[in-house]
N, C-alpha and C positions, 0 to 999 in steps of 0.2 A: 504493500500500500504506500512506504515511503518513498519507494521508487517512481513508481504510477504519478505520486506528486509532482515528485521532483521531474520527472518528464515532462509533465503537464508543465512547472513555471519554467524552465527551461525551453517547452513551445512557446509560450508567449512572451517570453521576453526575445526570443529570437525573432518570431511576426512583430511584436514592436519596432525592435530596431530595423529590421528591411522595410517597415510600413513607412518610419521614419526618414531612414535614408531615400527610400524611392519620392517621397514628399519632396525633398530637398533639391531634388535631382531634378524633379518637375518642377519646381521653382525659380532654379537656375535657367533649364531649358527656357521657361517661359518668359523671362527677362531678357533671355538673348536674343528668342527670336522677336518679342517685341522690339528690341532696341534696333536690330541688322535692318526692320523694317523702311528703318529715315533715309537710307541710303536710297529706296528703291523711289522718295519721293520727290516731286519735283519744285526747282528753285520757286518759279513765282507760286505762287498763291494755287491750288489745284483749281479747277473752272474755270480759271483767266488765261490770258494771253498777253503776250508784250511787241508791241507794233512799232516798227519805224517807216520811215518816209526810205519809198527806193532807190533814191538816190545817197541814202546814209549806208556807208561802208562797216556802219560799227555793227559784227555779229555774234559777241559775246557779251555780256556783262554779270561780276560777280554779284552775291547777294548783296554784300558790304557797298557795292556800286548803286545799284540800284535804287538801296536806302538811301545814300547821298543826293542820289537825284532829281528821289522823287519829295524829300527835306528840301532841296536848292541848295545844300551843299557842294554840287558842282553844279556848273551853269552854263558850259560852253562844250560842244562836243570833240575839243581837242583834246581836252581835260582825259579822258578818256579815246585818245589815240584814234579820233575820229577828226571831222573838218572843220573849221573856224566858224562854227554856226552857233548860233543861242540855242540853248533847249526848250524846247516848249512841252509843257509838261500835260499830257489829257490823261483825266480819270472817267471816269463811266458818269458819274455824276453831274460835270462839267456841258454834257450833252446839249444839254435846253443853253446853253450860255453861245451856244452858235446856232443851234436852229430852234424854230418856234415846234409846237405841240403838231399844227397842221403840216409840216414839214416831215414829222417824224412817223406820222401815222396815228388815228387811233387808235389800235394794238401794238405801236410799237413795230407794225411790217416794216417800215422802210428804215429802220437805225442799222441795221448792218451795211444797207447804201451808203446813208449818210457817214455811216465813220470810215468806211474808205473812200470814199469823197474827203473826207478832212486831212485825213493820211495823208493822200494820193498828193495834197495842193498846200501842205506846209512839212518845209524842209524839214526843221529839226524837230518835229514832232516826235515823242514816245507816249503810244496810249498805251491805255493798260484798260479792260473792258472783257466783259465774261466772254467765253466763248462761245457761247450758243449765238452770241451778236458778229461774227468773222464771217463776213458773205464767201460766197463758194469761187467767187473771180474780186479775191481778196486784192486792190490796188495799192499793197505796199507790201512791206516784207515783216513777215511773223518771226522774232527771235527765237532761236532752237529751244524747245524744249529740254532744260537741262536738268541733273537728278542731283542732289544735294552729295558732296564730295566726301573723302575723310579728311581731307584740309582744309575744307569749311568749316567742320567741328572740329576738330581736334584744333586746327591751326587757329579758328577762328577768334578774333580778338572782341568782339561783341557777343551779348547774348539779347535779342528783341524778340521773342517767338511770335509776339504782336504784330510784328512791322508786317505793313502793306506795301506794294505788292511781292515782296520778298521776307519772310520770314528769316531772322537772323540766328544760329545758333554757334556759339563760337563756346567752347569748352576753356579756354583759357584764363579766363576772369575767375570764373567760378573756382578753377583747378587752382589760381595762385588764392584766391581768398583762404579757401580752405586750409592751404598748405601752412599759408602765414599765420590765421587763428591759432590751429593746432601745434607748432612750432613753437612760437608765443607763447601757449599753456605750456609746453614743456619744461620751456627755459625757466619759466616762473614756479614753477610745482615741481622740477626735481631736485632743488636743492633745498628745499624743506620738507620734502617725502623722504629723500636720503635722513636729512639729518632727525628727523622724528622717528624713523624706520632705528637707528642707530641707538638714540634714549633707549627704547622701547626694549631693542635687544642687548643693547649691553648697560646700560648706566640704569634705567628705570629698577625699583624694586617691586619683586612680584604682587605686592600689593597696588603700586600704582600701575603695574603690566595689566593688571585683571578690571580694573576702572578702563583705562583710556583706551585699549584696544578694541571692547564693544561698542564704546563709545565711537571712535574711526570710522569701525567696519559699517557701523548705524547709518552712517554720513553715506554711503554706497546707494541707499535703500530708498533718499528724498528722492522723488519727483521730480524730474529733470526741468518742468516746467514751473516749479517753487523754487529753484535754483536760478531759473529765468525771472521771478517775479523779482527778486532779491538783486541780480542782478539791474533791473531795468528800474528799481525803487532806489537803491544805497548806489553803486557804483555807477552806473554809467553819468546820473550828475553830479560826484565824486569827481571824475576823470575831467568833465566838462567845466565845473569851476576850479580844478587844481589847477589842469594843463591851461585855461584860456582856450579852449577848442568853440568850434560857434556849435557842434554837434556833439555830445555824448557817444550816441553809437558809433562805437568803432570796433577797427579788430583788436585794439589793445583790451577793449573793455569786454570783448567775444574770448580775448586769452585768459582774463583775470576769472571769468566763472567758470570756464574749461578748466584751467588750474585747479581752483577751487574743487571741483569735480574729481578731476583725476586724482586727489591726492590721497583719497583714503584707496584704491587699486596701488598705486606707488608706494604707500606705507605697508600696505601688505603686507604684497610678494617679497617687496625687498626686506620686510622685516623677519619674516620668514625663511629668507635665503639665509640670513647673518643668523640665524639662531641654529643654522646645521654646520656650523666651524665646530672642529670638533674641539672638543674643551681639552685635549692634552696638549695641541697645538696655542692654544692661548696662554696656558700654564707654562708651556716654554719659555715662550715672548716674555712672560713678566718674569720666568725665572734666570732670564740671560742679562735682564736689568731694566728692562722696555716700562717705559710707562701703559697705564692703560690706553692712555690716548693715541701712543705710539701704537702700541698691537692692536687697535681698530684701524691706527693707517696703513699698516704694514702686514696686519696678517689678516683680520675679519674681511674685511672689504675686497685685499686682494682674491682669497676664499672664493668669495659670495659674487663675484661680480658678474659671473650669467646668470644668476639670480636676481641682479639691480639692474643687469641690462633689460631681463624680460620685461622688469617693471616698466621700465621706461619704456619696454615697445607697446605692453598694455596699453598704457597710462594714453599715448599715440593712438593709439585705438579708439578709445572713448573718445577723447578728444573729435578726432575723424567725423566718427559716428554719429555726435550730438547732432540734434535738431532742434528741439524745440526752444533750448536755451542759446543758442546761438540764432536761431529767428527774432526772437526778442531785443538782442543786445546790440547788433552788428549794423545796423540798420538798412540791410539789405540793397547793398547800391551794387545793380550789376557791373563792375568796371573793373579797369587794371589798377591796382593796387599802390601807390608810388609812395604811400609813408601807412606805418603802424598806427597815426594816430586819424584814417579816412575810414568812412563805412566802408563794407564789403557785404560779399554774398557768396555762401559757402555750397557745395552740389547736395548736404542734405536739407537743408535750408530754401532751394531752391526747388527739392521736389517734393516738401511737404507744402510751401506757399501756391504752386501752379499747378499740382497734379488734379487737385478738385476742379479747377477752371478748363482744364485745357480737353478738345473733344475726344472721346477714345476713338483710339486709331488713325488721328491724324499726327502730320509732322509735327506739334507741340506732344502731343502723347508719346510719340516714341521719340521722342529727342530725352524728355524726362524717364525715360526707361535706360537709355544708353548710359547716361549722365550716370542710374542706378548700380548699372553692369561696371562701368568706373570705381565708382565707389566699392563695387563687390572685389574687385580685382584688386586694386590698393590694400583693402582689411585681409583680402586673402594672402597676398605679400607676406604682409605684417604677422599671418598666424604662422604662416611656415616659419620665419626668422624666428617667431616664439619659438618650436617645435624643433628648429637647427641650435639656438642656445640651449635650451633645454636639455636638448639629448647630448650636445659637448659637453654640459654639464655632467651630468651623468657616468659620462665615461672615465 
């Protein structure tokens, strides 16, 4: 009969874990394939089309171009390696602003005339106008329909998934926000994770070890979004009247609650690593004449140090990972980064603010899915390096 049992829990923790793993697996799958989708989609706007007059040689233009364009950011078709012409910019909308109502038809029959008619009779025209309006003896030239690159995202220095008629997605803003918050927590949280991790294992007495260690580990367990409220209450107008800054939210003040964060994971592991030196080697150190403080520089630490490293790749983890308290504090400016004390906007950050907004299955949904598979790949990094110190350690 105890066998029969023991069979029994032995099935079902084994169908848990394959139930588990194969979960995970679909998980992964379904973020890739949602994300590989943005490649297949195309630059302008899907339903539209981008028109020029045919006598314009110009037969590319990037998204980044497009937005400037159709802004008035650029304004002369040289600008873009075309002829010394002005740009004249038509949206769909613009219609009635050259022909009347009677012109255009009551149903709307004659606007596909009429916009190639417009095309056909001003040089530096670009419209931009749905497609079902491109008559079938279209009198200008229709820009290639192009499909969103991996140097658009990846290389792409904006992020507008709004912008018309070019949706923007450039991974780069976002990549350096993140990298500089999380950075930032580190610098800030591993030299008082260290030095609290060190109390704890060697100077604390076991009375005060048995108080302030649950107490830590308790700090793990707040609500990342209470960490956010604290943040966005005490600190970031803290940072705005010390520094003189005209805005609080920044990524100094996105490092100071990630710190904060990460430091009971950093007091841990690393307090835990330093408490497996073995005690005849400490007894040594002080028996050869070392201070104590000497044998925590010279013997604990050196010991323990893939043990302090993991913390800190931990601690890089969390960090990474946050959302909700890095939404709060940062104040979300999608840009390039040029000093510690400017908003920013981090990739998780970004796909908890737009993922409710953006349509399923189009290029803002799977651009936010990619962005996720980023982020997957990065923590997945970071667990192996766990898992390569770890087991050096070991050996």
């Amino acid at each position: 009969m105890k066998k029969f049992f023991e069979k029994i829990v032995e099935g079902g923790l084994l169908i848990s874990g394959s139930v588990t793993s194969f979960a995970i697996l679909l998980i992964v799958f379904f973020l890739f394939k949602e994300a590989s989708g943005l490649f297949n989609s195309p630059v302008v706007e899907e339903g539209y089309v981008l028109a020029v007059n045919k006598s314009n040689d110009v037969n590319h233009l990037s998204p980044e171009t497009i937005m400037d364009i159709f802004d008035a950011e650029i304004t002369n078709w040289k600008e873009v390696n075309g002829k010394d012409e002005e740009i004249l910019v038509f949206r769909f909308s613009d219609l009635t602003q050259y022909y009347s109502e009677e012109e255009l038809g009551d149903e709307f029959q004659y606007v596909p005339q009429k916009i190639s008619e417009l095309v056909s009779k001003e040089p530096g025209i670009i419209a931009f106008f749905p497609r079902q309006y491109l008559a079938q003896e279209f009198d200008g030239t229709v820009l290639p329909e192009e499909k969103i690159s991996l140097s658009d995202f990846f290389a792409g220095t904006k992020w507008y998934p709004t912008s018309t008629p070019a949706p923007i997605f450039g991974l780069t803003p976002l990549l350096l926000g993140t990298l500089l918050v999380s950075i930032g927590a580190i610098v800030l949280s591993l030299p008082f994770g260290i030095a609290v991790a060190i109390y704890l294992a060697e100077i604390a007495g076991k009375r005060t070890r048995e108080i302030l260690k649950p107490v830590i580990e308790l700090l793990a367990g707040i609500p990342s979004v209470v960490y956010g409220f604290f943040g966005l209450v005490v600190i970031v107008p803290l940072i705005q009247h010390s520094l003189h800054l005209p805005v609080g939210e920044t990524a100094f003040a996105g490092s100071v609650v990630l710190a904060i964060m990460a430091l009971p994971t950093i007091i841990t592991v690393a307090e835990d690593a330093m408490r497996t030196t073995p005690r005849a080697m400490k007894e040594a150190s002080l028996a050869l004449g070392a201070t104590q403080w000497q044998t925590i520089y010279k013997v604990v630490i050196p010991y323990s140090i893939s043990g302090i490293t993991s913390a800190v790749v931990l601690g890089i983890g969390r960090a990474i990972g946050e959302t909700m308290a890095v939404l709060m504090v940062t104040g979300n400016a999608a840009v390039i980064p040029t000093s510690f004390f400017e908003p920013v906007r981090t990739i998780p950050a970004t796909i908890a603010a737009e993922l409710g907004e953006a349509p399923a299955g189009g290029s803002h949904y799977q651009a936010l899915f990619l962005l996720g598979a980023v982020l997957f790949i990065i923590t997945l990094l970071l667990s192996i390096t766990v898992e390569y110190i770890s087991s050096k350690r070991k050996m």
